[in-house]
Backbone as CSV, one residue per row, in Angstrom:
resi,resn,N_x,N_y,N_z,CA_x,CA_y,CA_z,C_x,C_y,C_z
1,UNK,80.751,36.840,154.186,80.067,37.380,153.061,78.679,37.846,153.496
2,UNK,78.779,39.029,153.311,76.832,39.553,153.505,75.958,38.942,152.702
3,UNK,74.676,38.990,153.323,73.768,38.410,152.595,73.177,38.883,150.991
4,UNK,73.393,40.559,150.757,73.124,41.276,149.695,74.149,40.668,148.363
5,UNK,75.405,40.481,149.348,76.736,39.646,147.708,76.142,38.722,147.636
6,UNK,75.651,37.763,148.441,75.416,35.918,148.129,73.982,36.413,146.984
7,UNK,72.973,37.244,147.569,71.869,37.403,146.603,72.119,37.945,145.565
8,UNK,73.347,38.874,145.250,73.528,39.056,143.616,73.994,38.172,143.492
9,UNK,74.713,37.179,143.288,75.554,36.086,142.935,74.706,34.823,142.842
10,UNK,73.778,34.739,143.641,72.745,33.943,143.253,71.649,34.292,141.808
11,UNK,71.533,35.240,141.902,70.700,35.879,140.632,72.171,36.158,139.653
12,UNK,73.139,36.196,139.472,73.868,36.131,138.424,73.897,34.541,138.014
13,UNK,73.882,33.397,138.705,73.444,31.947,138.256,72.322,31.718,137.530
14,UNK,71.312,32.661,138.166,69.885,31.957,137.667,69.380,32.746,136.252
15,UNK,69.737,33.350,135.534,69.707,33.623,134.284,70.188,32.326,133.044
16,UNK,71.463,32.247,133.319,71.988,30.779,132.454,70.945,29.486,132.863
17,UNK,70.534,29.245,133.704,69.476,28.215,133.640,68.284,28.616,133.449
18,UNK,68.212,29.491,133.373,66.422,30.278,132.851,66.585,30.011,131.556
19,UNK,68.178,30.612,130.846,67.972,30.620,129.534,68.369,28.770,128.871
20,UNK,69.010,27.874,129.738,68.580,26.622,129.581,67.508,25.746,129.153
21,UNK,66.903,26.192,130.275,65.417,25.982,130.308,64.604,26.364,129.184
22,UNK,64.561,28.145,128.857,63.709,28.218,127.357,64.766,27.453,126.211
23,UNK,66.056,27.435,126.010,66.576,26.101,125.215,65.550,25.236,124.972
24,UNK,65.449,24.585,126.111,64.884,23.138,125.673,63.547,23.423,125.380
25,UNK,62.664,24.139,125.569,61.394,24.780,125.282,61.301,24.797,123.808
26,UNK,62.649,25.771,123.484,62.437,25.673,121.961,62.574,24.722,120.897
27,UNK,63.550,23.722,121.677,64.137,22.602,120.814,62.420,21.370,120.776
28,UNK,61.632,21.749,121.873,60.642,20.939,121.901,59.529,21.792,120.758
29,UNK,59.618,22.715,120.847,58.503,23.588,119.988,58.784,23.059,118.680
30,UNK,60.097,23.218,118.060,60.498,22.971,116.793,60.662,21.594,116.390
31,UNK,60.850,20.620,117.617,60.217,19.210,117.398,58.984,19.025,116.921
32,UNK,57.768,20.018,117.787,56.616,18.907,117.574,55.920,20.107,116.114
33,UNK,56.441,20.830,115.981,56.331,21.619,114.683,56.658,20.859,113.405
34,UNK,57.876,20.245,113.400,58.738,19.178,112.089,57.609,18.110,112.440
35,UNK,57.243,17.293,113.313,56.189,16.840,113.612,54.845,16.337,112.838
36,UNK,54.084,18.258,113.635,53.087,17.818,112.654,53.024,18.189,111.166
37,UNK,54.202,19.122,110.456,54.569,19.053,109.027,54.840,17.716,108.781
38,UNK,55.489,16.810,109.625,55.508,15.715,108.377,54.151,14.829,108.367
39,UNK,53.086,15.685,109.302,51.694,14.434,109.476,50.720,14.984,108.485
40,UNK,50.929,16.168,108.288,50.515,17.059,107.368,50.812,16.580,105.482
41,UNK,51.929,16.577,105.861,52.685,15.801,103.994,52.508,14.482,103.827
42,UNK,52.222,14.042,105.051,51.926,12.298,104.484,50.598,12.295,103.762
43,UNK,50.134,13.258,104.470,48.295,12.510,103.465,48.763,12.928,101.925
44,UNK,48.983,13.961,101.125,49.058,13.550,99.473,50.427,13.029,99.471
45,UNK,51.326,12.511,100.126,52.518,11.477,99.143,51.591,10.170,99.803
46,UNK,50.786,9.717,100.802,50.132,8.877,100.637,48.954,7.771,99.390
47,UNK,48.731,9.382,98.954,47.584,9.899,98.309,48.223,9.150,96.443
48,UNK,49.573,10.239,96.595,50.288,9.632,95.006,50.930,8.304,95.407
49,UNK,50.931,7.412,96.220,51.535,6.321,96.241,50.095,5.115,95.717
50,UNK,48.982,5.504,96.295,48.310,4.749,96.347,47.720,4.920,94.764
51,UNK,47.608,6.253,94.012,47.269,6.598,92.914,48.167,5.762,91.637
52,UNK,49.489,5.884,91.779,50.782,5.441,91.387,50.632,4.027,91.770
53,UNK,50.650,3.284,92.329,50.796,1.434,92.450,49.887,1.300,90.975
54,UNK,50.215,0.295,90.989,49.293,-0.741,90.073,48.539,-1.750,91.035
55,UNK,47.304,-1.440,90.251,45.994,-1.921,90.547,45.918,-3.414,90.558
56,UNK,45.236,-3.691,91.789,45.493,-5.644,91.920,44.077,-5.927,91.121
57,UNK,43.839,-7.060,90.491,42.414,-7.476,90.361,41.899,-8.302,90.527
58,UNK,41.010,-8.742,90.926,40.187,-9.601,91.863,38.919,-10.087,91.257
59,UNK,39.282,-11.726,90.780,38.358,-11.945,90.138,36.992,-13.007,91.080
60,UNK,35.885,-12.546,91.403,35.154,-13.418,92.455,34.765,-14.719,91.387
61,UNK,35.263,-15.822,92.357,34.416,-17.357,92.031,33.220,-17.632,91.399
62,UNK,32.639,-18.226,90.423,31.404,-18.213,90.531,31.269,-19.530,90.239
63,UNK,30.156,-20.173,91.498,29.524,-21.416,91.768,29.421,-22.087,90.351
64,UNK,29.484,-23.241,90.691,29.239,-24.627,89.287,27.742,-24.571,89.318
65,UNK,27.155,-24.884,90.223,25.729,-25.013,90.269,25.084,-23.993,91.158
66,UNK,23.816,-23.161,90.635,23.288,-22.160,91.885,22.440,-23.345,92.441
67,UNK,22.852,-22.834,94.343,21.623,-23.532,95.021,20.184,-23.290,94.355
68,UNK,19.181,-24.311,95.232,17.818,-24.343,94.816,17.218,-23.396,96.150
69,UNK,16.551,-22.719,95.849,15.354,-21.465,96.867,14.443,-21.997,96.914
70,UNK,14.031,-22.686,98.467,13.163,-23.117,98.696,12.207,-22.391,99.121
71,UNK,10.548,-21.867,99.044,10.157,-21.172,99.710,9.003,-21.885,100.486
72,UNK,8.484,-21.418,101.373,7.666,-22.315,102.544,6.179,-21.662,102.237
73,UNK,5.323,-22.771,102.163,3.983,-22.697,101.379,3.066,-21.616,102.550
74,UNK,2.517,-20.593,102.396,1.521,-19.614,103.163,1.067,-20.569,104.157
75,UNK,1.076,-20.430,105.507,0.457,-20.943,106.328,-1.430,-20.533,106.037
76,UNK,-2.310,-21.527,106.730,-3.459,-20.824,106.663,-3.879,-20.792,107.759
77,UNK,-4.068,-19.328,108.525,-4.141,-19.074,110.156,-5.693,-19.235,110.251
78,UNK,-6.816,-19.347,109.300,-8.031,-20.253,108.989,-8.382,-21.128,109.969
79,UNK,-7.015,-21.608,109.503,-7.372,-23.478,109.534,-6.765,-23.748,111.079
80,UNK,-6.260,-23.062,111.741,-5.554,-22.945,113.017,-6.224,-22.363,114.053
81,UNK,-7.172,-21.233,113.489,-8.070,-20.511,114.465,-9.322,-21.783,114.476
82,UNK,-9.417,-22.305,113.621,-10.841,-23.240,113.555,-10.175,-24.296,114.427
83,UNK,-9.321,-24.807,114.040,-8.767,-25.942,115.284,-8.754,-25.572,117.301
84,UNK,-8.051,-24.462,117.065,-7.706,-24.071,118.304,-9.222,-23.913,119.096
85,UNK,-10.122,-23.130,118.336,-11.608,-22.915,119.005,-12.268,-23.878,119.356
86,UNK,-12.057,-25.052,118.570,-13.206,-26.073,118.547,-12.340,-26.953,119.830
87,UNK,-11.041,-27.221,119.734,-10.412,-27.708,121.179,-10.816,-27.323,122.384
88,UNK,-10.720,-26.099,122.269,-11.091,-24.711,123.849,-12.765,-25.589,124.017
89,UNK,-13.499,-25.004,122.583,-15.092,-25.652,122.940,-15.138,-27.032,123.634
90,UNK,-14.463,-27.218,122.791,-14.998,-29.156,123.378,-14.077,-29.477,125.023
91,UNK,-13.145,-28.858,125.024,-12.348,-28.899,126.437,-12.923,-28.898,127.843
92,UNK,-12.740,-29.473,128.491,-13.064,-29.070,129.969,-12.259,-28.330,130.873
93,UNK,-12.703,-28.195,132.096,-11.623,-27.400,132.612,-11.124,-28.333,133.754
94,UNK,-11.113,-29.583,133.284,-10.397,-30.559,134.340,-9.831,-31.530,133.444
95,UNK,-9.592,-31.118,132.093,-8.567,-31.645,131.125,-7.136,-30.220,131.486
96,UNK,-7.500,-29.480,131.675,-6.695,-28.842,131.778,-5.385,-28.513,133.144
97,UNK,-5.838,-28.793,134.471,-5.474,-29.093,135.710,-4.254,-30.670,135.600
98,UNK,-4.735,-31.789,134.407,-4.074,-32.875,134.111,-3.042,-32.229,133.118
99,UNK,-2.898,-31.660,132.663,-1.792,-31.675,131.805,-0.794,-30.849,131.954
């Protein structure tokens, strides 16, 4: 057999698997098409399902007794600066090396 018959005969094969091939191309196109139509229709039948239920209701607890709010009396930074100064004053600096 010459080489020119084997090369038509080879190209008379490769058409049916070309057209195989776009087959499955299309069967995938029209998959992910049905796809995203149905990702598309879920949001309003989502939408009337959640509209449509009946409503739960939820009643919150309320305490027997309210806690007591304690609040913490104003410091007086006064009375803290006058302490701290008069320590420093009266201090040495070989009270300080001891401790």
């Amino acid at each position: 057999m010459s080489s020119g018959i084997q090369a038509a005969q080879i190209r008379a094969f490769a058409p049916p698997a070309a057209a195989a091939q776009s087959e499955a191309i299309r069967h995938r196109v029209r998959l992910s098409r049905l796809a995203v139509w149905a990702v598309v229709a879920s949001g309003p039948v989502a939408l009337t399902v959640a509209l449509t239920s009946s409503p739960t209701s939820v009643q919150a607890a309320i305490p027997a007794k309210p806690a007591p709010v304690r609040t913490a009396a104003a410091a007086n930074p006064a009375g803290y600066a006058q302490l701290f100064v008069s320590v420093w004053l009266c201090g040495s600096t070989g009270e300080m090396s001891s401790a």
